[in-house]
C-alpha positions as protocol buffer text, in pm:
chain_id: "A"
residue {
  index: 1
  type: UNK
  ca { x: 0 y: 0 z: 0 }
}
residue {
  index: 2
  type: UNK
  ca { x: 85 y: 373 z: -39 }
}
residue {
  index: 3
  type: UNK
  ca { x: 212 y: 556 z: 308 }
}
residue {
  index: 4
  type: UNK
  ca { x: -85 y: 725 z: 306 }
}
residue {
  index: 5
  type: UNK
  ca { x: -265 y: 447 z: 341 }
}
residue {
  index: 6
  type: UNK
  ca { x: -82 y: 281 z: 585 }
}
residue {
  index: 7
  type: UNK
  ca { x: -100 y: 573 z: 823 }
}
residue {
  index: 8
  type: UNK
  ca { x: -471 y: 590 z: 765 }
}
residue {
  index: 9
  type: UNK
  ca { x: -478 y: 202 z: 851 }
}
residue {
  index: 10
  type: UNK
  ca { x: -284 y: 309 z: 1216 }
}
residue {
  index: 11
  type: UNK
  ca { x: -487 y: 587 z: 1311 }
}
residue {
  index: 12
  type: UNK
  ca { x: -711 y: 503 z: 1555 }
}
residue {
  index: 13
  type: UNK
  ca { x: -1071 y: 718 z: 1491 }
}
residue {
  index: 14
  type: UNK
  ca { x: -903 y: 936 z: 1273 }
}
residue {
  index: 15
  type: UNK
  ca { x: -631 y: 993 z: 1521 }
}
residue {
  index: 16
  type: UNK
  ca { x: -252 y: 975 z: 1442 }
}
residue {
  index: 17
  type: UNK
  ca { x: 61 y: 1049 z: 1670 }
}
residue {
  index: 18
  type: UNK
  ca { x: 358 y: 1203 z: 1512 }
}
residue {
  index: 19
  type: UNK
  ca { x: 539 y: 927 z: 1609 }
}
residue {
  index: 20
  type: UNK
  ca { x: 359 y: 674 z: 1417 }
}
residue {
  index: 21
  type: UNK
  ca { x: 434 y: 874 z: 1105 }
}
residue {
  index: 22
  type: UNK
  ca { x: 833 y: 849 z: 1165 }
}
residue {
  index: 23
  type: UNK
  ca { x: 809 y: 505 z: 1210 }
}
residue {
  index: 24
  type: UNK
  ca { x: 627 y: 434 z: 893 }
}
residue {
  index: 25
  type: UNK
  ca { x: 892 y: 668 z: 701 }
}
residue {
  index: 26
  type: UNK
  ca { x: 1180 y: 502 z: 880 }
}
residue {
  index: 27
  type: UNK
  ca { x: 1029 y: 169 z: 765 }
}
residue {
  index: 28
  type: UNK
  ca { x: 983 y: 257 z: 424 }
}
residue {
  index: 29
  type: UNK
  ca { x: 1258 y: 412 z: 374 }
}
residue {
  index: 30
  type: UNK
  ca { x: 1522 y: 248 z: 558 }
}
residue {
  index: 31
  type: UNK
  ca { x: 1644 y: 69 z: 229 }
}
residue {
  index: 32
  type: UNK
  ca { x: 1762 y: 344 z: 78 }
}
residue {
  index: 33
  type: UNK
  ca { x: 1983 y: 520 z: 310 }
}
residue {
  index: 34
  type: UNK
  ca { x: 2325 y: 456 z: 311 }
}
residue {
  index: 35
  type: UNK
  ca { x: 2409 y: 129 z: 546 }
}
residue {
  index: 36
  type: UNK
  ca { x: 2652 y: 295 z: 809 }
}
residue {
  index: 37
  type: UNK
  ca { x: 2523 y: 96 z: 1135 }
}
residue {
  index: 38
  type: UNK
  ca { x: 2316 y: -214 z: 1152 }
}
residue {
  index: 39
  type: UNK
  ca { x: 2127 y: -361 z: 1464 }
}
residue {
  index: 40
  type: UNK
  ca { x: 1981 y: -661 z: 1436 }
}
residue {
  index: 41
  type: UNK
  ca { x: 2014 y: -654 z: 1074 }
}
residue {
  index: 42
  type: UNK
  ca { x: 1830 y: -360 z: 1052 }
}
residue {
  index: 43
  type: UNK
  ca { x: 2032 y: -20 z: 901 }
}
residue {
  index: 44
  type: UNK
  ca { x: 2035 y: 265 z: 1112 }
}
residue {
  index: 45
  type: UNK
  ca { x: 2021 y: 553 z: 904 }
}
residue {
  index: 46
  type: UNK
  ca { x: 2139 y: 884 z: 1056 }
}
residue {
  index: 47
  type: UNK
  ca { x: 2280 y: 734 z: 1351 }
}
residue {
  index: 48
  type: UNK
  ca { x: 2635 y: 792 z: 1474 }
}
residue {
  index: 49
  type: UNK
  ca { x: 2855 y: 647 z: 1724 }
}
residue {
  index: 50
  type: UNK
  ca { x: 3010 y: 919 z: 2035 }
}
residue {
  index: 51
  type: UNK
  ca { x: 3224 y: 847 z: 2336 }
}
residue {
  index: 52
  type: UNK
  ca { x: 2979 y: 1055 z: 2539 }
}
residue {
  index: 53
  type: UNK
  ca { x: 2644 y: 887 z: 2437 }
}
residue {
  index: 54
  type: UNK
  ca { x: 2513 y: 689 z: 2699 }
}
residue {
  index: 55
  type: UNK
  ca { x: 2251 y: 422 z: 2719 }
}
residue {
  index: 56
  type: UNK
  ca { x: 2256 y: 57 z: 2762 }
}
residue {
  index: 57
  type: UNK
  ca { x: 2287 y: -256 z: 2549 }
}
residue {
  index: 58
  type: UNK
  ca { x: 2331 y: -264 z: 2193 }
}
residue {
  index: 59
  type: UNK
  ca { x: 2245 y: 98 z: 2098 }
}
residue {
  index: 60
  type: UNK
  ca { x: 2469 y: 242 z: 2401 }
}
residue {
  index: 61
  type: UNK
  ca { x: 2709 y: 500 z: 2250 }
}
residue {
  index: 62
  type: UNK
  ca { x: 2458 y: 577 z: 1902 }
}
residue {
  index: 63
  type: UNK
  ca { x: 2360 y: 899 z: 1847 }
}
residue {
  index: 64
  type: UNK
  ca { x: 1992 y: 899 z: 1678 }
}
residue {
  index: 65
  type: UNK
  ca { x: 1916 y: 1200 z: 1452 }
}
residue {
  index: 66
  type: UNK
  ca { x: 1721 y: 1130 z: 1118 }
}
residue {
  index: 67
  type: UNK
  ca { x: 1695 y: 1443 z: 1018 }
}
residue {
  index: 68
  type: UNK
  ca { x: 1585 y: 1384 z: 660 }
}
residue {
  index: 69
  type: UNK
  ca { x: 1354 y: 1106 z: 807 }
}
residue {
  index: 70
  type: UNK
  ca { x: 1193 y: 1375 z: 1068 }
}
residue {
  index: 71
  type: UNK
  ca { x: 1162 y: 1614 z: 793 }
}
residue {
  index: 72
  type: UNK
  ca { x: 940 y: 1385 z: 591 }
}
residue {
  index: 73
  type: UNK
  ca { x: 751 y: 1311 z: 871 }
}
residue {
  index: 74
  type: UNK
  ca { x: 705 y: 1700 z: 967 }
}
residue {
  index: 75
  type: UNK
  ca { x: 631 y: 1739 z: 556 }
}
residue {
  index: 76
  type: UNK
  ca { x: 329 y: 1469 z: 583 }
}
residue {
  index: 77
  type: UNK
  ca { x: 177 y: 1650 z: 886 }
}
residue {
  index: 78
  type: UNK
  ca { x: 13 y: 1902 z: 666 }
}
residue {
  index: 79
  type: UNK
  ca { x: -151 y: 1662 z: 380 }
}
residue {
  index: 80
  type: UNK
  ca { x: -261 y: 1453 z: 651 }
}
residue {
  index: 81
  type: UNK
  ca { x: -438 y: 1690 z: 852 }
}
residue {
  index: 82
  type: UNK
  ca { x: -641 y: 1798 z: 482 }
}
residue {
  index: 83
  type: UNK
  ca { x: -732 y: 1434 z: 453 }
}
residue {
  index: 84
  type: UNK
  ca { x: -896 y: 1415 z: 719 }
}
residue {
  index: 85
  type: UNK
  ca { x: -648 y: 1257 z: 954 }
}
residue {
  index: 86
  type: UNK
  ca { x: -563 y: 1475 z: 1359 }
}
residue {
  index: 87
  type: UNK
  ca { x: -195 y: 1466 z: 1431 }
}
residue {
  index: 88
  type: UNK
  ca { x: -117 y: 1452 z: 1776 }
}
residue {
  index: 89
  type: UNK
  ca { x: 202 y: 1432 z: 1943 }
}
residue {
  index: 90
  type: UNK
  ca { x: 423 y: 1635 z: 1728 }
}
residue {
  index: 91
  type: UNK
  ca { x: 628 y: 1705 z: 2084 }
}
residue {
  index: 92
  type: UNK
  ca { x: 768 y: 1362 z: 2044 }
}
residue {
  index: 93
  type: UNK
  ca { x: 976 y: 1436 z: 1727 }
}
residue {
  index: 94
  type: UNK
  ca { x: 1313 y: 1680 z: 1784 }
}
residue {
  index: 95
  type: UNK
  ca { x: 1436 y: 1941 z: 1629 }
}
residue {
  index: 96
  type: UNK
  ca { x: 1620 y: 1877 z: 1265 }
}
residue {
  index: 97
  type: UNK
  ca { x: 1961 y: 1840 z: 1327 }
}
residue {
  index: 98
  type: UNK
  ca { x: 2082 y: 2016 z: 1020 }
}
residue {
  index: 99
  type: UNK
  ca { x: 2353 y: 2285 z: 905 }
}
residue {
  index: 100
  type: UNK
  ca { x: 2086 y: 2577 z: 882 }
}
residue {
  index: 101
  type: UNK
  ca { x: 1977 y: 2479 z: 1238 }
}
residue {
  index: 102
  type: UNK
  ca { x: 2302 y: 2425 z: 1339 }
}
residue {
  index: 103
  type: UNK
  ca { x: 2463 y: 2711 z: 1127 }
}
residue {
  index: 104
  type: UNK
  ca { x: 2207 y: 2951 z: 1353 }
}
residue {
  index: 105
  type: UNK
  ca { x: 2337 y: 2847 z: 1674 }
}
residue {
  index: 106
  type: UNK
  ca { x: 2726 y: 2866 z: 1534 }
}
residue {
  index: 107
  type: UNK
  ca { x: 2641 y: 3220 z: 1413 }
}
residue {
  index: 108
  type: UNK
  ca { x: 2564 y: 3354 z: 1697 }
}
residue {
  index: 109
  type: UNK
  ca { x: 2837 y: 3213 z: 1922 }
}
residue {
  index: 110
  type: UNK
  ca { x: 2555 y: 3000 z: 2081 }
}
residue {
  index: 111
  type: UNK
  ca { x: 2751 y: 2743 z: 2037 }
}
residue {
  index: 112
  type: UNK
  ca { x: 3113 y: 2822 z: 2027 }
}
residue {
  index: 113
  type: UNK
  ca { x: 3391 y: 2586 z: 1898 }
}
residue {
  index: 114
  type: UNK
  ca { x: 3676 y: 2451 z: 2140 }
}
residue {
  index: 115
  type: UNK
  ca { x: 4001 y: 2487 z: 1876 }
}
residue {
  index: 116
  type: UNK
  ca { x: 4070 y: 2681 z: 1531 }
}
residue {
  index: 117
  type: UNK
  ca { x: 4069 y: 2356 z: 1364 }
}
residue {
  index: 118
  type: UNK
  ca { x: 3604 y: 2309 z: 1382 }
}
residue {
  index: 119
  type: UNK
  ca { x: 3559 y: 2599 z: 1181 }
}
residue {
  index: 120
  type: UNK
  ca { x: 3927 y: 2556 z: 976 }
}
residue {
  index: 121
  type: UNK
  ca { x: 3884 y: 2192 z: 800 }
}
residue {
  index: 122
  type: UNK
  ca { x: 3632 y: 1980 z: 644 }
}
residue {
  index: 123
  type: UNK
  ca { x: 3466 y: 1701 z: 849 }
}
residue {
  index: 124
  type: UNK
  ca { x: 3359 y: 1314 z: 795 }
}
residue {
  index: 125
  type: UNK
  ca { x: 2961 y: 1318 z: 880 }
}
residue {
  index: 126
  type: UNK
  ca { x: 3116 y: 1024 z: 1169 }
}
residue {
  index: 127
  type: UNK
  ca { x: 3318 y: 1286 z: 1343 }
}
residue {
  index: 128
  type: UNK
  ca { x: 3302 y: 1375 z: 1718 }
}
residue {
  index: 129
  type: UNK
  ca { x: 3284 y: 1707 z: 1577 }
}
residue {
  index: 130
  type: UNK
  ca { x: 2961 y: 1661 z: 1348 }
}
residue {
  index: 131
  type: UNK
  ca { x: 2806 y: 1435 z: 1566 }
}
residue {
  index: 132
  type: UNK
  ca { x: 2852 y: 1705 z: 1873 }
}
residue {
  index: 133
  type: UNK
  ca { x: 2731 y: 1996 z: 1681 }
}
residue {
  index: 134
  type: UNK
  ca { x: 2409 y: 1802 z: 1523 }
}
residue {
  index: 135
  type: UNK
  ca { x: 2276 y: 1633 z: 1863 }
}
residue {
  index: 136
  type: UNK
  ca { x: 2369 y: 1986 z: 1995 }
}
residue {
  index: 137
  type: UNK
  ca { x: 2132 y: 2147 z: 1760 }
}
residue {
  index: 138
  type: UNK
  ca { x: 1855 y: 1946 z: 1851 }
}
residue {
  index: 139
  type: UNK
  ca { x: 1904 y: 1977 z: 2242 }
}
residue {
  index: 140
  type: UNK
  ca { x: 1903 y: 2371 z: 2178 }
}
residue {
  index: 141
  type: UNK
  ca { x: 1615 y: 2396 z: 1946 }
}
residue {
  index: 142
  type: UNK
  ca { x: 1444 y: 2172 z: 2187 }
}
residue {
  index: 143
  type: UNK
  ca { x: 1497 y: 2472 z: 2444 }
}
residue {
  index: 144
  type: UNK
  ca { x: 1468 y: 2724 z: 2234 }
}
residue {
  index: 145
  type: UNK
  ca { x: 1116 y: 2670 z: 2095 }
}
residue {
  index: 146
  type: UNK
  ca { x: 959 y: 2716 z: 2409 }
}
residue {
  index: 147
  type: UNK
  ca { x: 1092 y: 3046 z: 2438 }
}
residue {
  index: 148
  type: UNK
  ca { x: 1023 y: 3176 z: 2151 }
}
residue {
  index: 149
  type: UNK
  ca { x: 659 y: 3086 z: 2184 }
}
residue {
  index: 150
  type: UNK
  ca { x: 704 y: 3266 z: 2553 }
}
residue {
  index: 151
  type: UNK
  ca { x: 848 y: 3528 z: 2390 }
}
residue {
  index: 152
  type: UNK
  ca { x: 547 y: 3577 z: 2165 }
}
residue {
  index: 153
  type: UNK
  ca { x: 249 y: 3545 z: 2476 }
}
residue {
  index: 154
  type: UNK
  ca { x: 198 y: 3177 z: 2297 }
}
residue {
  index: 155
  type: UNK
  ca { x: 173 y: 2874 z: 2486 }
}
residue {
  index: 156
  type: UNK
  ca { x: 397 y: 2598 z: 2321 }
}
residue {
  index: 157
  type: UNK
  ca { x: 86 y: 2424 z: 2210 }
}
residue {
  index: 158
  type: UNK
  ca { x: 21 y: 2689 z: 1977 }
}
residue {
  index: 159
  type: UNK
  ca { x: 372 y: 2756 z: 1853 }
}
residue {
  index: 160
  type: UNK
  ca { x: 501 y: 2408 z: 1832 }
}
residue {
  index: 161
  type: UNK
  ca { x: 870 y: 2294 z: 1752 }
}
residue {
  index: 162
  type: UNK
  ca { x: 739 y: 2257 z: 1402 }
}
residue {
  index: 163
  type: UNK
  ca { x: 672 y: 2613 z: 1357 }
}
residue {
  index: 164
  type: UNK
  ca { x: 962 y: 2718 z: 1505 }
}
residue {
  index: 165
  type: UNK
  ca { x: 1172 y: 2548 z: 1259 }
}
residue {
  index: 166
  type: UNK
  ca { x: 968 y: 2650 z: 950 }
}
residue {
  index: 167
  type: UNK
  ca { x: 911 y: 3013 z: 978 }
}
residue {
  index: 168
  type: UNK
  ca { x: 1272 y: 3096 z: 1216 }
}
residue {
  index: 169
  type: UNK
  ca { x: 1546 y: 2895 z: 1286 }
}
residue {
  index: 170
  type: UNK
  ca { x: 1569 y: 2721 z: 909 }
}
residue {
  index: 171
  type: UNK
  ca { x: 1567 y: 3082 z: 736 }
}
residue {
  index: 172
  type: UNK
  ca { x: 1737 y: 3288 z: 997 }
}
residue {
  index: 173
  type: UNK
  ca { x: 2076 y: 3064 z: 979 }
}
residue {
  index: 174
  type: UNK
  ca { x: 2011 y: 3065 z: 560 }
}
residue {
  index: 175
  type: UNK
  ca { x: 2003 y: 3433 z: 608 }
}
residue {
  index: 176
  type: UNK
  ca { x: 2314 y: 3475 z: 833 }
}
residue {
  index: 177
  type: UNK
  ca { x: 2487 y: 3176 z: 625 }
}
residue {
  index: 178
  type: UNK
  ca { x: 2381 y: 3398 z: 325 }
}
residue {
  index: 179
  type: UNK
  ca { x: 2557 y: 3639 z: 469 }
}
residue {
  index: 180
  type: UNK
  ca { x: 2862 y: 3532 z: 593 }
}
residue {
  index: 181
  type: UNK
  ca { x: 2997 y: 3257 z: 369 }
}
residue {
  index: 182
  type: UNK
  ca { x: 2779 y: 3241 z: 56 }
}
residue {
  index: 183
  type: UNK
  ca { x: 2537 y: 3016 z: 185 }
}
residue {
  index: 184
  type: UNK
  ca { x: 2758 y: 2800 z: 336 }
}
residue {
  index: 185
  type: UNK
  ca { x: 2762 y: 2651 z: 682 }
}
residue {
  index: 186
  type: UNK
  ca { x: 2985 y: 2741 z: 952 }
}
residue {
  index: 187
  type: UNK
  ca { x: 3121 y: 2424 z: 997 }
}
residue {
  index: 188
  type: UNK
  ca { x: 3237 y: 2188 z: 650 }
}
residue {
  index: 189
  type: UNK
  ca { x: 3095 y: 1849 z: 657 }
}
residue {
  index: 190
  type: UNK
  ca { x: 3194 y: 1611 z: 339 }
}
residue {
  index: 191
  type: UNK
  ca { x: 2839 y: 1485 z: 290 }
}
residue {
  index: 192
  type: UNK
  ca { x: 2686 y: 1222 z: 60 }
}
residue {
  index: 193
  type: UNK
  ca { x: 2330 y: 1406 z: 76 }
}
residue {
  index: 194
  type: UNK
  ca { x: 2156 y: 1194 z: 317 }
}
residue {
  index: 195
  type: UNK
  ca { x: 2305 y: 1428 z: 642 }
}
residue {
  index: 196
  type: UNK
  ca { x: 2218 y: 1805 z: 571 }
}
């Protein structure tokens, strides 16, 4: 069946949770990422070993961001909802752990590099560094959206995560990354496409 219908089959009286939707897109799409880290026999995706991650058993020390994943699943809230369908939960997803979002917090010394050598040299998507400065991003935007909807007199029910990221942190770090460095973000990351 088409996604669509398979989230219509798991909503329960026209109900779906957020996190229902990123399973199904993990699910379905888990094929095609790139095969970096397998559990079970099952690929990963956008997850990425760190000597500071805790956790137990086999996923101790993995680093969980799907960022292109969680962007589909924000992307589907939207059709969804004019189908018919609520969407609950959208609290349960994170922030997108991406160079815009990241860029942002870079940009305005939010979050500010230890040594020359972050901002000086290019970066394999598996490095402490990357994997730092994306699980970074999300753990800030998580903080930062409900201040933003304090900011505004909004309770965080009305100015979700979601929003947050679509109409200000995404375009405010293009704009500064504009800016600055052509468009490009603060930090170099090689990247096959499947990261950023």
């Amino acid at each position: 069946p088409h996604l669509f219908d398979a989230l219509r089959g798991r909503a329960t009286q026209s109900r779906l949770d957020a996190p229902t939707i990123l399973e199904a897109v993990l699910a379905a799409l888990e094929e095609i990422w790139p095969q970096r880290i397998e559990l079970d026999g099952v690929g990963l995706g956008d997850t990425w070993p760190h000597p500071a991650a805790a956790g137990s058993g086999p996923s101790a020390g993995l680093v969980p961001l799907h960022k292109l994943s969680q962007w589909l699943a924000y992307s589907l809230v939207e059709p969804l909802e004019e189908a018919g369908l609520s969407v609950s939960g959208l609290d349960q997803l994170t922030g997108l752990a991406e160079y815009r979002n990241g860029g942002l917090f870079v940009d305005l010394d939010v979050l500010v590099p230890k040594h020359p050598d972050v901002i000086g040299v290019t970066h394999a998507p598996d490095s402490q560094v990357i994997v730092e400065w994306r699980a970074l991003t999300v753990a800030l935007l998580d903080r930062l959206a409900p201040l933003v909807a304090a900011r505004l007199g909004l309770d965080p029910t009305e100015l979700p995560l979601i929003k947050v990221l679509e109409g200000g942190t995404w375009a405010a770090g293009r704009e500064l990354a504009d800016a600055r460095r052509a468009g490009a973000p603060p930090i170099r990351v090689v990247s096959d496409g499947t990261l950023f």
